[in-house]
Structure formats: C-alpha cells, structure tokens
N, C-alpha and C positions, 0 to 999 in steps of 0.2 A: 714472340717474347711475351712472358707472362707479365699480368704486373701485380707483382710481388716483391717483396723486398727481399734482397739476399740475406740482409743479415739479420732483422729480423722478425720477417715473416707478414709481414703488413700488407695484408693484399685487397681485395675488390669488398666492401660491404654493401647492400641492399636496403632498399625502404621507397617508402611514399611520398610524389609532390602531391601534397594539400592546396587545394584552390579554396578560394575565398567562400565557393560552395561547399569544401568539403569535399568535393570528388578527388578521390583520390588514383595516383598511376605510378606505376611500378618506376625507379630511378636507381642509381648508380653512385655510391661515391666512390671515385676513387683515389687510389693514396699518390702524395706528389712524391712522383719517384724522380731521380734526379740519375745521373751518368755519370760519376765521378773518379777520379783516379787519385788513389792514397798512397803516399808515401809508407815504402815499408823499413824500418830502420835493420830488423832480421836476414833481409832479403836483396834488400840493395836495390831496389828497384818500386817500381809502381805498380800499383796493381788497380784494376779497373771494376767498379762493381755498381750493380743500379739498384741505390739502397736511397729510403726515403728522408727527410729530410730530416726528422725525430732523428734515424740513427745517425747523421752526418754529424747530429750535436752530441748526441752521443757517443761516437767514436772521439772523439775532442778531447771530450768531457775525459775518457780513460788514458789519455794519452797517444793515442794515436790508434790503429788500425792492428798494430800486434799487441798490444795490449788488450783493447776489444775481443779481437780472434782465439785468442787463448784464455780468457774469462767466462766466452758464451756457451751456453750449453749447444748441444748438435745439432739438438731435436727443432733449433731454431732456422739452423744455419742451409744456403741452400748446399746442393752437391759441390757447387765453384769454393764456396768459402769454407768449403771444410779439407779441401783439399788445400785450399790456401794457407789452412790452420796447420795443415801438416807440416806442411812446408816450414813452416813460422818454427813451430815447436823442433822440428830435425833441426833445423840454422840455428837454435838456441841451444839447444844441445851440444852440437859441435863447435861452436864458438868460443873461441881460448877467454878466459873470465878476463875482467875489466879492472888495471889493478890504480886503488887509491880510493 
C-alpha cells in the first residue's frame, strides 16, 4: 500500500535532520493518512478510502464525499476514486429529480 492520498495526491516528501552541528541526514516526512469510510448519499452506501487528514476536512468542507468526487479534477484522483466518481456521476444521472 502506497502512502499516498487517494484523493488528493499527498504523498512521501524528503529533506534533512540538522544536528546542532549542522550534520545533516537524509529523513522522511510523511503524510498522516487515515483509513476512513464516507458516507455516499448517490450510492447508498460507504465507501472506504485512505485519504489524509487535509482532505478529510476537506471532504466536510464540500459537503460530503459526492460532492468532493465530482468537483475534483482526475489528474488528482487515484484509480479507486475515480471509478468511484463514476459511479457517483451514473447514480446522479439516473436518479428521478428531487421534487420541492
């Protein structure tokens, strides 16, 4: 399992620990991925994705996880979430309109 974010795209950055001398050594940050399962209002169901904590507030922030999914560009999203975006967009399509 990579760590990267599925949705989007937050993965492994590089740099130096500095000691008090100055010597420095190669180090790792990496991003706090989390394992979460979103409710999808499209789909009826939950869907599971290990997306880092930014986009968890970020998913919020747009309303939920179909809202997100169908706002983001592809080039962000990984292979799972863009098939999920399909998914999303066919159930919104086919779903009889919402009347009031």
């Amino acid at each position: 399992m990579s760590r990267r974010c599925e949705l989007t795209g937050k993965g492994v950055l590089t740099g130096n620990n500095v000691s008090h001398a100055n010597n420095k050594t190669r180090r790792r940050y990496l991003p706090n991925l989390q394992q979460i399962s979103f409710l999808s209002d499209a789909l009826g169901r939950t869907v599971r994705l290990r997306v880092s904590t930014r986009a968890i507030k970020t998913v919020e922030r747009h309303g939920g996880i179909d809202g997100y999914l169908l706002g983001a560009k592809d080039a962000l999203l990984s292979t799972r979430a863009k098939v999920i975006k399909n998914k999303i967009s066919k159930a919104r399509a086919t779903a009889p309109a919402k009347a009031g």
